[in-house]
mmCIF file of the N, C-alpha and C atoms, coordinates in Angstrom:
data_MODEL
# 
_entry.id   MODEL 
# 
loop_
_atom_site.group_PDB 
_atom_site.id 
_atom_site.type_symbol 
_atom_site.label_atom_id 
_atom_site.label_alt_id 
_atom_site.label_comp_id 
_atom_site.label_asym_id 
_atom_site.label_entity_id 
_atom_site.label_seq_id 
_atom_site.pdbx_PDB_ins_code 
_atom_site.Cartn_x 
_atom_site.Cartn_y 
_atom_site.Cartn_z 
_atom_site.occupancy 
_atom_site.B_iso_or_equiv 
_atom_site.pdbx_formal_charge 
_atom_site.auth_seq_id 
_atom_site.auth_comp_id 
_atom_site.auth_asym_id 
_atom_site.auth_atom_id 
_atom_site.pdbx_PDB_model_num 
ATOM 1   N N  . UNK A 1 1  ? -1.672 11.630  -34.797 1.00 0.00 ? 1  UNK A N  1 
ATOM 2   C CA . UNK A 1 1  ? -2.534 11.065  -35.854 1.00 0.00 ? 1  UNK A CA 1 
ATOM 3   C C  . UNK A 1 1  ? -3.334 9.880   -35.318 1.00 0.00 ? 1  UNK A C  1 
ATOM 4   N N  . UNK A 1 2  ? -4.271 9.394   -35.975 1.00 0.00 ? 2  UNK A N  1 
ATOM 5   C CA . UNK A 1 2  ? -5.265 8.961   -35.076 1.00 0.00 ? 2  UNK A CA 1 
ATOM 6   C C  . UNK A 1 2  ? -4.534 7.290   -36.100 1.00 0.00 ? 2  UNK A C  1 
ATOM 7   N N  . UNK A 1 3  ? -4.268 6.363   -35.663 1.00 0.00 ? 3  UNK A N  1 
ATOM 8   C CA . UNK A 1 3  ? -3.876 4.860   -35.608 1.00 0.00 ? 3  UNK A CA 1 
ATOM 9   C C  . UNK A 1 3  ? -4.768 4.395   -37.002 1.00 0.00 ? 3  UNK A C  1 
ATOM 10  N N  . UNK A 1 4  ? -6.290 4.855   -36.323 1.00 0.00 ? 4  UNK A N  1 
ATOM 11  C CA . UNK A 1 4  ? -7.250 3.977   -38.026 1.00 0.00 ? 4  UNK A CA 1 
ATOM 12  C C  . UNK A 1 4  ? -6.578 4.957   -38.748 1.00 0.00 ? 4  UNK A C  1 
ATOM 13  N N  . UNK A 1 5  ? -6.671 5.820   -39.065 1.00 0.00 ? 5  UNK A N  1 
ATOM 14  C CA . UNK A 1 5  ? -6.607 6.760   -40.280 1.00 0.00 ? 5  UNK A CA 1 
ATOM 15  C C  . UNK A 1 5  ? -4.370 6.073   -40.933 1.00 0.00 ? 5  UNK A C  1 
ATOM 16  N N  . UNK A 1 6  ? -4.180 5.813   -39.914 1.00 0.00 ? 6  UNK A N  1 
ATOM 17  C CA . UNK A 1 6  ? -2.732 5.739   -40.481 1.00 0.00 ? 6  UNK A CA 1 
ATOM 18  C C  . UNK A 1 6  ? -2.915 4.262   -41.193 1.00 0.00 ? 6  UNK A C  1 
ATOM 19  N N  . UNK A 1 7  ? -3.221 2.960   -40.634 1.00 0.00 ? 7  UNK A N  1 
ATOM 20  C CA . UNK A 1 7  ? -3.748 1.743   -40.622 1.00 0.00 ? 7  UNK A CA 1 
ATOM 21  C C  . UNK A 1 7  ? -4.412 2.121   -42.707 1.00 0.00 ? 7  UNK A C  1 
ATOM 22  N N  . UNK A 1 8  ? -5.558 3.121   -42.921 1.00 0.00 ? 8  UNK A N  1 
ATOM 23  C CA . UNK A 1 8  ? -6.331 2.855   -44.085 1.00 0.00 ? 8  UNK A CA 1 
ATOM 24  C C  . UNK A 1 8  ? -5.348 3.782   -44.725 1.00 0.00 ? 8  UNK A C  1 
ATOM 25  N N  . UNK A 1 9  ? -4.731 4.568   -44.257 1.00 0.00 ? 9  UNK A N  1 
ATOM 26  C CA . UNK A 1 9  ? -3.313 5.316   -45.723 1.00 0.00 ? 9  UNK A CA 1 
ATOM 27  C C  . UNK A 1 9  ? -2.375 4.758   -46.237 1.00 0.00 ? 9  UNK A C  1 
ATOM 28  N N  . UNK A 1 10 ? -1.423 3.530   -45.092 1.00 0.00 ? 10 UNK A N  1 
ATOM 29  C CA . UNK A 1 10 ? -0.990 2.519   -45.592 1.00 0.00 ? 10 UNK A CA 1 
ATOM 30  C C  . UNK A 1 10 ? -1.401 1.636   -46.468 1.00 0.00 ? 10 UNK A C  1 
ATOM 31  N N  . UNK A 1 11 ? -2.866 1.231   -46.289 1.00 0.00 ? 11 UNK A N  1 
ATOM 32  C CA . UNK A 1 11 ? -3.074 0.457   -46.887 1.00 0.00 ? 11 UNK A CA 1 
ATOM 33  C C  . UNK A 1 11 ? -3.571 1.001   -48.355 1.00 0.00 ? 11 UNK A C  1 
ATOM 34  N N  . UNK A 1 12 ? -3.924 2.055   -48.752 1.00 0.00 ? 12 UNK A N  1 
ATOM 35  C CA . UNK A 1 12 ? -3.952 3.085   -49.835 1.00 0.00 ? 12 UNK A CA 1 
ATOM 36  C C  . UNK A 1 12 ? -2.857 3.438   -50.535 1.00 0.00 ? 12 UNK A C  1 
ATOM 37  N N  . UNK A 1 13 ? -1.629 3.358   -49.573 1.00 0.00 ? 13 UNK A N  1 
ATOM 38  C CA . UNK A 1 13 ? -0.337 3.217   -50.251 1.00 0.00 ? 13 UNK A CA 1 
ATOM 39  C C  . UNK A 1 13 ? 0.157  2.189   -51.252 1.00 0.00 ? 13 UNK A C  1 
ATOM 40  N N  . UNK A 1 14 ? -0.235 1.045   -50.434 1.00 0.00 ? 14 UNK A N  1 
ATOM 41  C CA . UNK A 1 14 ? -0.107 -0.172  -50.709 1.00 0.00 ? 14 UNK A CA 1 
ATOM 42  C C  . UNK A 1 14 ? -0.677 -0.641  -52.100 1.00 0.00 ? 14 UNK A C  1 
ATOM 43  N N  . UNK A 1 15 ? -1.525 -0.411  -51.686 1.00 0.00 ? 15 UNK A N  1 
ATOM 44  C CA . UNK A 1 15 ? -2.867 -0.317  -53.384 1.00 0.00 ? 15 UNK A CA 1 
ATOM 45  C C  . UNK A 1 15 ? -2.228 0.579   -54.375 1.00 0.00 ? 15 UNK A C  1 
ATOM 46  N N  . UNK A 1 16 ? -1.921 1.934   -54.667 1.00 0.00 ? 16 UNK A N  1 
ATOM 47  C CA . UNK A 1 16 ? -1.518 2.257   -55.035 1.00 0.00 ? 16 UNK A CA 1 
ATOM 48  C C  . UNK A 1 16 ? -0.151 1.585   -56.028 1.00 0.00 ? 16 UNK A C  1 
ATOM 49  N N  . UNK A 1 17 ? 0.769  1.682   -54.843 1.00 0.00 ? 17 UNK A N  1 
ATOM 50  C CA . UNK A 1 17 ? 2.279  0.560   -55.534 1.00 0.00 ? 17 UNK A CA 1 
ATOM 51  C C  . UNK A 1 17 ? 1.971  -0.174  -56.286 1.00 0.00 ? 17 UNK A C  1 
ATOM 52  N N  . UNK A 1 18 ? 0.904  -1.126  -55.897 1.00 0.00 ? 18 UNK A N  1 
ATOM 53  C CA . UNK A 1 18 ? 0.150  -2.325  -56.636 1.00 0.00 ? 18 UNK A CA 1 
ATOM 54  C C  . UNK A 1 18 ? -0.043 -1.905  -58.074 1.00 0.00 ? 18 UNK A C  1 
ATOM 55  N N  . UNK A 1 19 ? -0.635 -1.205  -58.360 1.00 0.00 ? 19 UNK A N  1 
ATOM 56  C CA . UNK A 1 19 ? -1.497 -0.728  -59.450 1.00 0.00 ? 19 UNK A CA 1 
ATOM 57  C C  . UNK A 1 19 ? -0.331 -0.130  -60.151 1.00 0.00 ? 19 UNK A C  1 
ATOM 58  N N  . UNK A 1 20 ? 0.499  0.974   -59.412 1.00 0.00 ? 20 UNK A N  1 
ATOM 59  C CA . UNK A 1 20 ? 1.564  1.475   -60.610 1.00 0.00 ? 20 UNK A CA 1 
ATOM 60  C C  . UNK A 1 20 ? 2.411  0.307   -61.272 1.00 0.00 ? 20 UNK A C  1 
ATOM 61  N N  . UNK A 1 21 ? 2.915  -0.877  -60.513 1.00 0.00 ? 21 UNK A N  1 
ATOM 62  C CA . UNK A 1 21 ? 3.674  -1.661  -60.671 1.00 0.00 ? 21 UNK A CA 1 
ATOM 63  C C  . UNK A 1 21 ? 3.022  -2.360  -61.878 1.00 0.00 ? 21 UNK A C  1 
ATOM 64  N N  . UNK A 1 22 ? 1.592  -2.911  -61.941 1.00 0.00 ? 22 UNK A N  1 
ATOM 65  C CA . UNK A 1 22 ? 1.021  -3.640  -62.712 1.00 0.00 ? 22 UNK A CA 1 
ATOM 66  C C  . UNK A 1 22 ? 0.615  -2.610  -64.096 1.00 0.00 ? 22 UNK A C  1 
ATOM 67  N N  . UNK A 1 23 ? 0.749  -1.223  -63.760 1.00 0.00 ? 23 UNK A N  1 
ATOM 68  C CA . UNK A 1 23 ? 0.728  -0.594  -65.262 1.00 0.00 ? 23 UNK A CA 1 
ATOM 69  C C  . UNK A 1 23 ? 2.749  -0.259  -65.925 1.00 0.00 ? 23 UNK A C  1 
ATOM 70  N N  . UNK A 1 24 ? 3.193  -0.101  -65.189 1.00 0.00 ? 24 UNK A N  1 
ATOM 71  C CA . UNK A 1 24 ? 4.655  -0.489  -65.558 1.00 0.00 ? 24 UNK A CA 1 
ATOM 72  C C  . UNK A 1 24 ? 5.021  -1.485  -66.361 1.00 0.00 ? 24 UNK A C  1 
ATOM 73  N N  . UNK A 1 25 ? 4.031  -2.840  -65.882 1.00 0.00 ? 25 UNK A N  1 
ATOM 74  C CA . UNK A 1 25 ? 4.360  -3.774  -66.259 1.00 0.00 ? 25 UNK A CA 1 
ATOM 75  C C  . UNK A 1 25 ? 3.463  -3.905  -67.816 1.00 0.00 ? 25 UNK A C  1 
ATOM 76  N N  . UNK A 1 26 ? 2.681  -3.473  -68.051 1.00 0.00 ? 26 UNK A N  1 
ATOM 77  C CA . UNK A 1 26 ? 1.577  -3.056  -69.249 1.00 0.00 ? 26 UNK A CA 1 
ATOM 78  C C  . UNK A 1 26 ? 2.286  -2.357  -70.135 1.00 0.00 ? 26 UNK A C  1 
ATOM 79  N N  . UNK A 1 27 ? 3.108  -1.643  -69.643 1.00 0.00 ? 27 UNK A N  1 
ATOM 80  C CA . UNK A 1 27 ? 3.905  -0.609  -70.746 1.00 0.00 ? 27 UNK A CA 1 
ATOM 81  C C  . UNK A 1 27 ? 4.979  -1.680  -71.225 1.00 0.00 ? 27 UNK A C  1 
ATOM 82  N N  . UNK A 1 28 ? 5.694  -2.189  -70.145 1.00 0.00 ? 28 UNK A N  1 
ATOM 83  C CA . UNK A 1 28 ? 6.942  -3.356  -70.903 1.00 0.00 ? 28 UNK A CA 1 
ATOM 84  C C  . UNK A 1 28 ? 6.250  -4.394  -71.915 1.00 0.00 ? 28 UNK A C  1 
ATOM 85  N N  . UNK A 1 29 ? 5.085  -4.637  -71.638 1.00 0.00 ? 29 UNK A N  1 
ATOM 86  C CA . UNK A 1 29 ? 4.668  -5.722  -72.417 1.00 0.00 ? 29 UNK A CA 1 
ATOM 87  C C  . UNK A 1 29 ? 4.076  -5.078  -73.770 1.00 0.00 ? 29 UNK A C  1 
ATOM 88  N N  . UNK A 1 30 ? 3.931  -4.241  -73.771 1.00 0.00 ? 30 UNK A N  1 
ATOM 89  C CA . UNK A 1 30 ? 3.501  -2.774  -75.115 1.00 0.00 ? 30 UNK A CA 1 
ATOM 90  C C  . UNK A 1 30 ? 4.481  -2.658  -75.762 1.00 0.00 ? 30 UNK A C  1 
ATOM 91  N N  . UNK A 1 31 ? 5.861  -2.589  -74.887 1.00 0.00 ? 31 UNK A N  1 
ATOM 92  C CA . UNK A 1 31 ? 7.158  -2.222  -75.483 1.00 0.00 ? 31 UNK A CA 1 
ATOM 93  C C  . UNK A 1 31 ? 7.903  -3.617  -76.300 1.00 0.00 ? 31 UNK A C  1 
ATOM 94  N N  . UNK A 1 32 ? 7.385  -4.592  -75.369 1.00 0.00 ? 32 UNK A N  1 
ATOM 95  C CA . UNK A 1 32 ? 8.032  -5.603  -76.137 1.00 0.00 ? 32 UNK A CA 1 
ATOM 96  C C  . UNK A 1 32 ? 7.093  -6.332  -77.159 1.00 0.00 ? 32 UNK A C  1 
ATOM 97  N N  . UNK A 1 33 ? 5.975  -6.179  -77.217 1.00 0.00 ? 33 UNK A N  1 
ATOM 98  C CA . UNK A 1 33 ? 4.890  -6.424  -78.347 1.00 0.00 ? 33 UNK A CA 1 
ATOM 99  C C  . UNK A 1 33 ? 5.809  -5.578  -79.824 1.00 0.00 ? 33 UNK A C  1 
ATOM 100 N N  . UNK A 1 34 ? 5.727  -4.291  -79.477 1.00 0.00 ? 34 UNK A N  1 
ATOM 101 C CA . UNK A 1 34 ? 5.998  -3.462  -80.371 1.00 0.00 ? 34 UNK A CA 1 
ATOM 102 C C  . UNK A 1 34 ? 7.614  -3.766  -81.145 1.00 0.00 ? 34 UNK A C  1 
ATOM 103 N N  . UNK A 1 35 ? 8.691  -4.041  -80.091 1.00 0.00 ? 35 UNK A N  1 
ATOM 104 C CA . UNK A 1 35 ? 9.817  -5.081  -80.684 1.00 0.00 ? 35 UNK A CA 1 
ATOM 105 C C  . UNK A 1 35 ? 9.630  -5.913  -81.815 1.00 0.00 ? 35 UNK A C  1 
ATOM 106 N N  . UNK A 1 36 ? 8.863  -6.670  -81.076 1.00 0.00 ? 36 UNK A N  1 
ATOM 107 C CA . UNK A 1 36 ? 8.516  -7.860  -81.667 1.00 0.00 ? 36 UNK A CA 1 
ATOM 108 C C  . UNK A 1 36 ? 7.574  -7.493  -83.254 1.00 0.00 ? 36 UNK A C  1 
ATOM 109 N N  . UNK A 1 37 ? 7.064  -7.377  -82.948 1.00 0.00 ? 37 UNK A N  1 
ATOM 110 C CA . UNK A 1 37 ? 6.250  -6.631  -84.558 1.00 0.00 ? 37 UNK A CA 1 
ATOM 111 C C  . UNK A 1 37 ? 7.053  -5.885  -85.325 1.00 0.00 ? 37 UNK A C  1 
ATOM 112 N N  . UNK A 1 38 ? 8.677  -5.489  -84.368 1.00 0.00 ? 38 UNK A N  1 
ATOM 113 C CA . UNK A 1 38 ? 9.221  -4.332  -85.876 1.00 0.00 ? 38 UNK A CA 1 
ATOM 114 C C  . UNK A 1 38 ? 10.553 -5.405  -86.372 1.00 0.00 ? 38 UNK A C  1 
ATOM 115 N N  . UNK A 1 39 ? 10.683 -6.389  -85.126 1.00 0.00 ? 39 UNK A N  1 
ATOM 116 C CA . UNK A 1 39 ? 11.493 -7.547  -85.848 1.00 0.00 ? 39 UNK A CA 1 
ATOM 117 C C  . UNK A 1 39 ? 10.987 -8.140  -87.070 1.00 0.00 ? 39 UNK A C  1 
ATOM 118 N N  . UNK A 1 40 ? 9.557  -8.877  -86.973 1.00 0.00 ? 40 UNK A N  1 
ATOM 119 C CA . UNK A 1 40 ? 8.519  -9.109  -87.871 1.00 0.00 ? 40 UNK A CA 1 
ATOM 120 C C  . UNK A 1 40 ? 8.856  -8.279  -89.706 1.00 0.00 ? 40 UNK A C  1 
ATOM 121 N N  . UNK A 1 41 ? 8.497  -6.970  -89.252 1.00 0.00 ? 41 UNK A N  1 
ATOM 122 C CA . UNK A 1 41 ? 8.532  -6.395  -90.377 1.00 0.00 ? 41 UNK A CA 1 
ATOM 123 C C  . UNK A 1 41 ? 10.053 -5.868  -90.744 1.00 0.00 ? 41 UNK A C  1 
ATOM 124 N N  . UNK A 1 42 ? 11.129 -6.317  -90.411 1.00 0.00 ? 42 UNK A N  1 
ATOM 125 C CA . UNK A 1 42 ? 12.449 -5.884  -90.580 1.00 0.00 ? 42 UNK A CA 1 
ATOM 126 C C  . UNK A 1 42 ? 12.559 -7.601  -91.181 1.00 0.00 ? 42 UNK A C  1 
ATOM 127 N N  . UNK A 1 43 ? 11.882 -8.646  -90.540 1.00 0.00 ? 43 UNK A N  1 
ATOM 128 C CA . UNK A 1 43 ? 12.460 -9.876  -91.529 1.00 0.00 ? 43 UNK A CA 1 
ATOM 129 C C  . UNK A 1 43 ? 11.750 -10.068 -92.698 1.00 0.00 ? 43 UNK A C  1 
ATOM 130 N N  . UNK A 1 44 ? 10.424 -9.407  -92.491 1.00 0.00 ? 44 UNK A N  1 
ATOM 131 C CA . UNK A 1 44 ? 9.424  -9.295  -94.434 1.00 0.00 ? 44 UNK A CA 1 
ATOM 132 C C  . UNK A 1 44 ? 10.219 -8.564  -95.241 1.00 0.00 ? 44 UNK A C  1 
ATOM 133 N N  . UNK A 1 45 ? 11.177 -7.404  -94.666 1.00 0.00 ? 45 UNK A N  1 
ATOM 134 C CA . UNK A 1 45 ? 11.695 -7.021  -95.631 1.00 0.00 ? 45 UNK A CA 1 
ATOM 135 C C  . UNK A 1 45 ? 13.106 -7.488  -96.326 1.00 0.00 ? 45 UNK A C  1 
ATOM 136 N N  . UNK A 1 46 ? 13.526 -7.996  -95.520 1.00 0.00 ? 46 UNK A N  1 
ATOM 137 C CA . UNK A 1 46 ? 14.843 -8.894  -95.952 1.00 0.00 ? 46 UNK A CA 1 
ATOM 138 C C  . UNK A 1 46 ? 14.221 -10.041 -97.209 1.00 0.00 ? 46 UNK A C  1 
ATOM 139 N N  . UNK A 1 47 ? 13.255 -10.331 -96.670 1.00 0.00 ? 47 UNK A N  1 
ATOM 140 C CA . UNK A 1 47 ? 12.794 -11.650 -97.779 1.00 0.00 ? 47 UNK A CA 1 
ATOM 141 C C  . UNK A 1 47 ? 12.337 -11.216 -99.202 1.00 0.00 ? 47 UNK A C  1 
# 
């Protein structure tokens, strides 16, 4: 395999990880938004 080509797939890898990690992290913060809003409406209804 030719060195550049391995050099720009790594680094495509890399990018990649990046990006899944930071939408992973988009979903937890979705997930815990959504917590949080059904705590919200679980204490309107107690009151």
């Amino acid at each position: 395999m030719n060195p550049d080509l391995i050099h720009v797939y790594q680094e495509q890898v890399t990018d990649l990880k990046q990006f899944l990690q930071a939408k992973q992290q988009e979903k937890q913060k979705k997930k815990d938004k959504q917590k949080e809003q059904q705590k919200g409406k679980d204490l309107l209804k107690r009151n």
